[in-house]
TORMI-285978 format. One record per residue (C-alpha): residue number from 1; residue in one letter; x, y, z. Coordinates in steps of 0.25 Angstrom, whole numbers, plus 5000, padded with zeros to 4 digits. Layout:
BEGIN
     i   aa      X      Y      Z
   NUM    A      X      Y      Z
...
This chain:
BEGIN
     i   aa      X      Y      Z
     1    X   5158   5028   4763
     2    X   5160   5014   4767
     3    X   5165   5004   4755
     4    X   5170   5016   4748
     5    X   5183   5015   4745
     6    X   5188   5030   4744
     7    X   5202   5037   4738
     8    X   5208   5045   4746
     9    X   5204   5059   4738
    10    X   5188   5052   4744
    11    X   5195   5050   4757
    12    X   5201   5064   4758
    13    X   5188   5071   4756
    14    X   5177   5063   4763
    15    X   5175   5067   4778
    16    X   5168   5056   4786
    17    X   5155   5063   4791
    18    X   5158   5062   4807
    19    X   5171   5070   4806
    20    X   5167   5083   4801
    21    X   5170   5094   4808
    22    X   5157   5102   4811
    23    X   5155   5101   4826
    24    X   5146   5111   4836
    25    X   5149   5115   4848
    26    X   5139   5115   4863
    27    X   5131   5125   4857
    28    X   5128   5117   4844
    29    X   5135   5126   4836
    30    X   5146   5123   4825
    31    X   5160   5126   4831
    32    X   5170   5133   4820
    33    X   5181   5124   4815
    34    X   5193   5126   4825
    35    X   5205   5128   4815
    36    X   5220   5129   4816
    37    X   5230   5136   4805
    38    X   5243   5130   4802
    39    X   5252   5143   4798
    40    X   5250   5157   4800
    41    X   5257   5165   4792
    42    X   5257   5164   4775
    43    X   5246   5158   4770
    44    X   5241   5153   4783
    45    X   5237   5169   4786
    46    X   5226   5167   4776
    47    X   5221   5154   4783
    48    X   5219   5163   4798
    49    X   5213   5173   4790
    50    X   5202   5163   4784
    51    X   5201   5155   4797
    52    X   5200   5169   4804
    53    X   5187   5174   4798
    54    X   5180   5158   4799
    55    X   5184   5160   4814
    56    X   5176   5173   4814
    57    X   5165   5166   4807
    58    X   5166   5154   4818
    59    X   5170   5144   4807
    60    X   5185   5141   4814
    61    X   5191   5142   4828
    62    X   5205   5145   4825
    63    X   5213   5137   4836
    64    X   5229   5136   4831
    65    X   5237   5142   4821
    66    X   5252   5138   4821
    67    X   5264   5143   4812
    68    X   5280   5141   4815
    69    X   5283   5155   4811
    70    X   5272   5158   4822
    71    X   5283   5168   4831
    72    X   5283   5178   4818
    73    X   5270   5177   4814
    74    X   5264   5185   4828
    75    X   5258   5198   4816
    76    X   5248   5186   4809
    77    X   5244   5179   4822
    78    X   5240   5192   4827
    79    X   5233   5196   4812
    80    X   5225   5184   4814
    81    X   5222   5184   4830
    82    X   5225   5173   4835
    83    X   5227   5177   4849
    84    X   5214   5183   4849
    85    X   5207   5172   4844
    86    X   5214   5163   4850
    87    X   5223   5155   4838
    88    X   5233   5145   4845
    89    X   5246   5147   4838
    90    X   5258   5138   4837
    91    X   5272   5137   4829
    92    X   5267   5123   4824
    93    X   5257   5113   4820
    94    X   5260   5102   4829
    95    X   5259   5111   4843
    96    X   5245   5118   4835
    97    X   5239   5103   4834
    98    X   5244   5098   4848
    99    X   5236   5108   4854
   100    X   5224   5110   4845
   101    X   5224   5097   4835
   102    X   5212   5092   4846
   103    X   5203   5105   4843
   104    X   5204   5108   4829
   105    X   5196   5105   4817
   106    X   5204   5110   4806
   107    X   5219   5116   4803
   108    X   5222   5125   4791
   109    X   5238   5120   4787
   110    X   5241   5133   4781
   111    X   5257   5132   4784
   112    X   5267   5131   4773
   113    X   5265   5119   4762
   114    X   5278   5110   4766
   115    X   5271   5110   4781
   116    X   5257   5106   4774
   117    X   5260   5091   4774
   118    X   5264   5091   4788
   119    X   5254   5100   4794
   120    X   5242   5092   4788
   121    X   5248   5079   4792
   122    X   5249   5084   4807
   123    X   5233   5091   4806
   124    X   5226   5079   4799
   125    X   5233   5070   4812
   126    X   5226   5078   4823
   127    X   5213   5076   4813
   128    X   5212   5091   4809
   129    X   5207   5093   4796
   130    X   5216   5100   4787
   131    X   5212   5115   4779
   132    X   5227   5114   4771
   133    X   5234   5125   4764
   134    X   5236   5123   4749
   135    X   5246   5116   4742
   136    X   5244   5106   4752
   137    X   5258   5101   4748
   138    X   5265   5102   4732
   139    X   5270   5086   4736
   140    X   5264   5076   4729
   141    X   5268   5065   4738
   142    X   5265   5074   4750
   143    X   5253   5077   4746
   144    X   5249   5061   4745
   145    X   5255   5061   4760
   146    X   5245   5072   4764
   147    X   5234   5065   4756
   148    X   5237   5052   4765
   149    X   5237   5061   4778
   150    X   5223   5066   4774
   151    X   5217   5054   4773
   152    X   5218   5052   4788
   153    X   5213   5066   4792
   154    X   5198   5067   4799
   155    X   5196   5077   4788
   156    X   5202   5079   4773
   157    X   5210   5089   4771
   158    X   5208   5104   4764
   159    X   5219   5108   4755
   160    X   5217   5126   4752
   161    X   5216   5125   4740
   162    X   5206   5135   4741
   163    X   5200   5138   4726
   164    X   5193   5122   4722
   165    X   5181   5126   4731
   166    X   5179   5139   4724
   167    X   5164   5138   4720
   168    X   5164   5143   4706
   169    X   5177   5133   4704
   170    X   5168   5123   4708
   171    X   5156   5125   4699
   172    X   5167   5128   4686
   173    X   5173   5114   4690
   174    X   5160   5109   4691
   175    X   5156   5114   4676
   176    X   5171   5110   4672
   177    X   5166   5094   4676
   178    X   5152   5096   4671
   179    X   5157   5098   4655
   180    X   5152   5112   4654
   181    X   5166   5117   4647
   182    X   5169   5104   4641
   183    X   5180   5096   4645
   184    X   5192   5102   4652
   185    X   5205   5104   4643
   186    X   5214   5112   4651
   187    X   5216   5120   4664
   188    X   5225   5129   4669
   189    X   5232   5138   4678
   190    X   5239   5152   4676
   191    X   5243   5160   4688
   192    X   5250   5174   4689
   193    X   5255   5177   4704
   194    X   5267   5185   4707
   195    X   5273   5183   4719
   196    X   5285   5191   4724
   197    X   5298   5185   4729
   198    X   5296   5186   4743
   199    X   5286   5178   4741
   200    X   5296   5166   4739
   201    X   5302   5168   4749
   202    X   5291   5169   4760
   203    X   5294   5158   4768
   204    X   5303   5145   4768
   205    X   5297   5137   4756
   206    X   5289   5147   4744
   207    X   5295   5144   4731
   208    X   5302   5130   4737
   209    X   5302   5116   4730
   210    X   5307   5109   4745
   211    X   5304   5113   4758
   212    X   5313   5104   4764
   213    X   5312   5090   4758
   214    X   5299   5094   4755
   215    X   5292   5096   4741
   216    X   5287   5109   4742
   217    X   5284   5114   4727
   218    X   5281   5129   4731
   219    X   5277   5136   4718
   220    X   5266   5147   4711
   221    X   5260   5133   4709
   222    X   5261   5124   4720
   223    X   5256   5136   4729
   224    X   5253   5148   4728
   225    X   5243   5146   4714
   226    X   5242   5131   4719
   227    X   5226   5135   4719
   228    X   5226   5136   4706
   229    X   5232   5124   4701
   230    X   5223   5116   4710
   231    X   5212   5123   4704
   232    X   5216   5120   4691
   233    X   5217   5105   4694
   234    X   5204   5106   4700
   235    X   5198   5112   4686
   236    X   5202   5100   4679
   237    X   5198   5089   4689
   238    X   5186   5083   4682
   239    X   5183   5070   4687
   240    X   5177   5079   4698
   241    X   5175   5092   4707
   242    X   5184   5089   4716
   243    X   5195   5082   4706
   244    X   5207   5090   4702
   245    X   5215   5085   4689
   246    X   5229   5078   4691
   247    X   5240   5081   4681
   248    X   5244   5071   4671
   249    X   5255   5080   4664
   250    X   5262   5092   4670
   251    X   5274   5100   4662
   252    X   5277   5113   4668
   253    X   5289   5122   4668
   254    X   5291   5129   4681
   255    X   5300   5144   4683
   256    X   5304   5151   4694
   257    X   5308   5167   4694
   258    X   5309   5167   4708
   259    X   5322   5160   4717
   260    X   5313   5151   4722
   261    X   5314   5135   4719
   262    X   5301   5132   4716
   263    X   5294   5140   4703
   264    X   5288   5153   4702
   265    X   5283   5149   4688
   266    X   5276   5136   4682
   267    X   5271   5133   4669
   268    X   5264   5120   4667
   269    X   5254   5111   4659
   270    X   5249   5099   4658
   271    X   5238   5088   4659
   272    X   5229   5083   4670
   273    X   5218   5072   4671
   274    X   5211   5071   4660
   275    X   5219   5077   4650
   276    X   5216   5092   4655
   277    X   5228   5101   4652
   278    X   5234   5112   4661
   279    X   5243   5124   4661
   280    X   5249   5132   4673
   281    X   5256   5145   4673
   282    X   5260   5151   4686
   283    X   5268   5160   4691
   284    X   5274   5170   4703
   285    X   5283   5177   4694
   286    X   5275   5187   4686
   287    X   5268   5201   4687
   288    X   5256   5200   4689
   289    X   5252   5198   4705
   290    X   5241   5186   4705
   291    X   5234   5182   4692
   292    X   5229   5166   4687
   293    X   5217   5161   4680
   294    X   5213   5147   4680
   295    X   5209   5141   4668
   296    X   5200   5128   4661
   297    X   5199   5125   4649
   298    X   5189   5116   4644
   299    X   5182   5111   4631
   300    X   5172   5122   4630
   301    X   5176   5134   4638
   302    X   5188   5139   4646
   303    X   5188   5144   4661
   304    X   5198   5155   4667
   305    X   5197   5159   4681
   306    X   5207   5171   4683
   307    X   5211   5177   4697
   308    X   5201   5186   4695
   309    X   5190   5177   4697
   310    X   5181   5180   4686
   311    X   5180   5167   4679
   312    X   5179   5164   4663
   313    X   5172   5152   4656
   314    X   5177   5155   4639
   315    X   5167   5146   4631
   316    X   5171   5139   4618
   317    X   5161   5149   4611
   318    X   5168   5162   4618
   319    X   5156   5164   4629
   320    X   5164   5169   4642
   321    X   5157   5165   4654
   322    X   5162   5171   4668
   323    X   5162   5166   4682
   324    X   5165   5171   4695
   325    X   5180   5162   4698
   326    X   5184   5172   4711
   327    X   5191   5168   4721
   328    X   5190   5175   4736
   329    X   5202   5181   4743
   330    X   5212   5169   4751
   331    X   5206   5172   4764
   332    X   5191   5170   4760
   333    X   5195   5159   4750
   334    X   5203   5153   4761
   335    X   5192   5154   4771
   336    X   5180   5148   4761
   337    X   5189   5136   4759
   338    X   5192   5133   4775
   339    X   5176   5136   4776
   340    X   5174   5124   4765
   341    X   5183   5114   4772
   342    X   5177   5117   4785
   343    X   5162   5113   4777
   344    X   5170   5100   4772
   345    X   5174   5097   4787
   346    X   5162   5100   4790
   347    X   5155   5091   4782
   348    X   5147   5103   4772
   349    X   5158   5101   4760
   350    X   5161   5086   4755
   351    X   5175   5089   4753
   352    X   5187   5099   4755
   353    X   5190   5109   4743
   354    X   5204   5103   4740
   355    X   5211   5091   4749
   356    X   5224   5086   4749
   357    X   5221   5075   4738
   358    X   5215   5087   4728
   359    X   5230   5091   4729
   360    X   5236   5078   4722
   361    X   5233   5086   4708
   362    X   5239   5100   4711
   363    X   5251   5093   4719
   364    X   5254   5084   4708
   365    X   5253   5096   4698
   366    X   5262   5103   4704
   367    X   5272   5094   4708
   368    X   5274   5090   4692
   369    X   5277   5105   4688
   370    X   5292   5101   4695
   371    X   5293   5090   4688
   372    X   5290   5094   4675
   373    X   5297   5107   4673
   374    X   5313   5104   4671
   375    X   5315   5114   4682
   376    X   5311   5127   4689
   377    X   5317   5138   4678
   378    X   5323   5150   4684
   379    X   5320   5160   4677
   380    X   5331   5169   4674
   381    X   5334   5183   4679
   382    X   5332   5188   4665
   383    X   5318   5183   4662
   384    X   5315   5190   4676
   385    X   5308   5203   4682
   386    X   5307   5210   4696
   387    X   5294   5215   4699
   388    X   5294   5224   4710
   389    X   5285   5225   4724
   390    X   5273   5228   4723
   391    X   5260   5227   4733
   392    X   5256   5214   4728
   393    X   5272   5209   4732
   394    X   5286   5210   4734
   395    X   5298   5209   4721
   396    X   5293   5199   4711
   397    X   5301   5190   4703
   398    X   5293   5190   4687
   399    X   5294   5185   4674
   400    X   5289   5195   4665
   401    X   5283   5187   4654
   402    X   5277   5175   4664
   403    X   5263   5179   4664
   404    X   5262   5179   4648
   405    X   5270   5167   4646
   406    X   5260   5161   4658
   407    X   5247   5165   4650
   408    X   5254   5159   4636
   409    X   5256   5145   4643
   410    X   5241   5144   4646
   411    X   5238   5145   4632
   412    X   5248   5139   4624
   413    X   5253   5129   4634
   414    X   5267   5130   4631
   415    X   5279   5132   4642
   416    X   5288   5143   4643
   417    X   5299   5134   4640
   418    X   5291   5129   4627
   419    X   5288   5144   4623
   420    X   5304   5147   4623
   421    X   5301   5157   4635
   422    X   5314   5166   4638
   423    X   5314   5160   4654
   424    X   5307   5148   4651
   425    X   5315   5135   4655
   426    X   5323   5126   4645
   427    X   5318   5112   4643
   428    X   5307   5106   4643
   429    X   5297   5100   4655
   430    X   5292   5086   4657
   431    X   5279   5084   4657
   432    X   5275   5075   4671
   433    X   5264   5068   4667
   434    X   5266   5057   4680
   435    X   5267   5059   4695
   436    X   5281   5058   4700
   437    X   5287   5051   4711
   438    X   5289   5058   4725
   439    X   5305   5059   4724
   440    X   5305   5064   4710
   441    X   5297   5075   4714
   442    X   5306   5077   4724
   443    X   5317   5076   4717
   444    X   5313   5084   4706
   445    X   5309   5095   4714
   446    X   5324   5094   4723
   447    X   5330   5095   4709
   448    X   5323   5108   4706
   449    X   5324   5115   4720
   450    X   5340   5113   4719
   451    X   5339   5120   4705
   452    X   5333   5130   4710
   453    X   5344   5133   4720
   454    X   5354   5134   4709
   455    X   5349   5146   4706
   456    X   5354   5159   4711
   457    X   5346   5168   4719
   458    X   5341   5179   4707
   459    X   5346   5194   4708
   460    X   5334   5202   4708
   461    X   5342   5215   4705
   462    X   5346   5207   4689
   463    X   5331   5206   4688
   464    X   5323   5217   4679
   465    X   5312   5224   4686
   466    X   5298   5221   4681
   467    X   5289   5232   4675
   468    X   5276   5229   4681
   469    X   5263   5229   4671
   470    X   5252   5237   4673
């Protein structure tokens, strides 16, 4: 490519031909990838599961894994074996690498999200390509930092964000760009999943603006359904396949039921490149246990893609046409997308799924929900009910109404503030159609996180027990 001057989204996904990693061994045959794993217990658990059964298929050669709560975690390091076949384990990074950085090919950073920046830094140093766990950070201006980094590793990074290589995604993105629906008008997002409150406080930074002095942005958006949001940028990315849609003007109205600082509830609309529009409901605090559909509404037709994966295409003349949208369970999908960045270091794919750079239009979405919405309401007692255990979770904070009020957003657009909803905040949001400085993100975002610790801790005995639907 010499005398082609590149951007650095090019430079982030072209791999020069002489350092991929497909290597054979004395006997001519292809050696597995010899991985590491940074984290072992939450979401890292799924990552040795994936990697497990590529070891038993003689993809990977797990070498290290590493974990600073390591001393409690002795029941998941004997689940997955790793005396047996022969893991290395460590309380940190640093010791991991200085033992192994000369014999690795690849390191999945599967560790909490305010360690992501650091962790990537530290591998892309030793020249170990990078399988990244999503949201690779929720700060714009650390993003960009990681971006940087990037471009001096041997190979791009991978961020998990594991639905854009999805096949049937690929070919509807495919007849988005060709014209078949007409143009794109709208795209949207509406996910339904309860989560119980022990699941705020699972460890030291669920449901946190800061973590430290860093911008952390936890929320139903920024992590758990982040997928999703991502997706939906991806949808409306049309100068391309691989092009996600940037936001020109966000205004959202962000709620929390839980005592958390972050929201547990966000409505929001706006516009992206092109004109396209966009709405988002999302929400921990309701009944139902894990529900969303996806939605793209063009000229000619609109698509929905529900959680139950069968797929809808609504012509203009009422013809319904169906497709398979499913999606596998996390440790499949999760092994099907380590399996595709292998085949990019590898040479066999021209790209990975998702990298760093793909991120700038999910971290700059989400970063404007905070600065449009006047604050982060807490919803009062009143509004409120308690929703007893059950075998999908603990005791779950709800507001009975969200999921109806959620489902009239989509279609009318309007905000529950607008619609004179009884919890809904007062006031009205500003719509951000700009990127804002660094410190008035941060300054935005100390604002809210002190509000938030104005609030008293909420009596759960003053709170109406929910009578579950059947």
């Amino acid at each position: 490519m010499r005398g082609h001057s590149m951007s650095s989204t090019d430079r982030a996904t072209v791999v020069p031909q002489d350092r991929h990693l497909r290597q054979r061994n004395a006997h001519n045959a292809v050696r597995p990838f010899r991985m590491a794993v940074v984290g072992i217990g939450g979401f890292a658990d799924l990552h040795h599961l994936a990697l497990a059964r590529l070891e038993n298929e003689r993809e990977v050669q797990m070498l290290a894994t590493c974990d600073p709560a390591l001393n409690s975690l002795a029941a998941q390091c004997e689940a997955h074996r790793f005396g047996e076949r022969g893991v290395s384990t460590y309380t940190d990074i640093a010791t991991l690498l200085s033992r192994h950085a000369h014999e690795l090919d690849a390191i999945s950073i599967s560790s909490p999200i305010p360690f992501h920046q650091e962790h990537h830094r530290m591998s892309v140093g030793h020249q170990i390509a990078c399988y990244l766990e999503k949201p690779p950070t929720l700060d714009p201006a650390e993003l960009e930092s990681m971006i940087a980094t990037d471009l001096l590793a041997a190979h791009p990074s991978a961020v998990g964000f594991n639905h854009i290589s999805q096949p049937w995604r690929l070919r509807l993105k495919k007849r988005i760009l060709a014209g078949e629906f007409g143009s794109l008008v709208e795209v949207g997002f509406a996910g339904f999943w309860r989560r119980p409150i022990g699941y705020f406080v699972r460890n030291g930074w669920a449901g946190k603006l800061l973590f430290g002095e860093k911008i952390l942005l936890d929320s139903c958006c920024g992590n758990a359904m982040s997928h999703y949001l991502h997706n939906m940028l991806f949808h409306a990315g049309t100068r391309g396949l691989w092009e996600w849609a940037r936001p020109t003007g966000v205004t959202a109205e962000l709620y929390r039921a839980n005592d958390i600082e972050s929201p547990d509830t966000i409505f929001a609309r706006g516009t992206l490149d092109e004109g396209i529009r966009f709405r988002i409901i999302a929400t921990h605090a309701c009944e139902t246990r894990q529900r969303q559909r996806e939605i793209i509404q063009c000229e000619d037709a609109l698509i929905e893609i529900p959680e139950d994966g069968c797929g809808t295409i609504t012509w203009r003349d009422g013809t319904i046409e169906s497709f398979s949208a499913a999606s596998l369970p996390a440790p499949t999908l999760l092994r099907e997308n380590l399996q595709e960045y292998f085949a990019f270091l590898t040479g066999d794919r021209s790209r990975p799924s998702s990298t760093l750079a793909d991120c700038r239009a999910f971290v700059s979405l989400n970063s404007r929900l905070y600065l449009s919405s006047p604050c982060i309401q807490r919803i009062d007692d009143a509004h409120l009910s308690l929703l007893a255990a059950d075998d999908f979770g603990g005791v779950t904070l709800i507001i009975p109404d969200i999921e109806q009020t959620g489902e009239d957003f989509l279609l009318d657009g309007r905000l529950p503030s607008e619609k004179g909803v009884e919890w809904a905040m007062e006031g009205s949001s500003a719509c951000i159609s700009s990127e804002t400085a660094p410190n008035l993100l941060r300054q935005r975002i100390t604002h809210l996180q002190a509000s938030s610790r104005e609030n008293p801790i909420r009596n759960l005995n003053s709170i109406q027990r929910a009578r579950r639907k059947h």
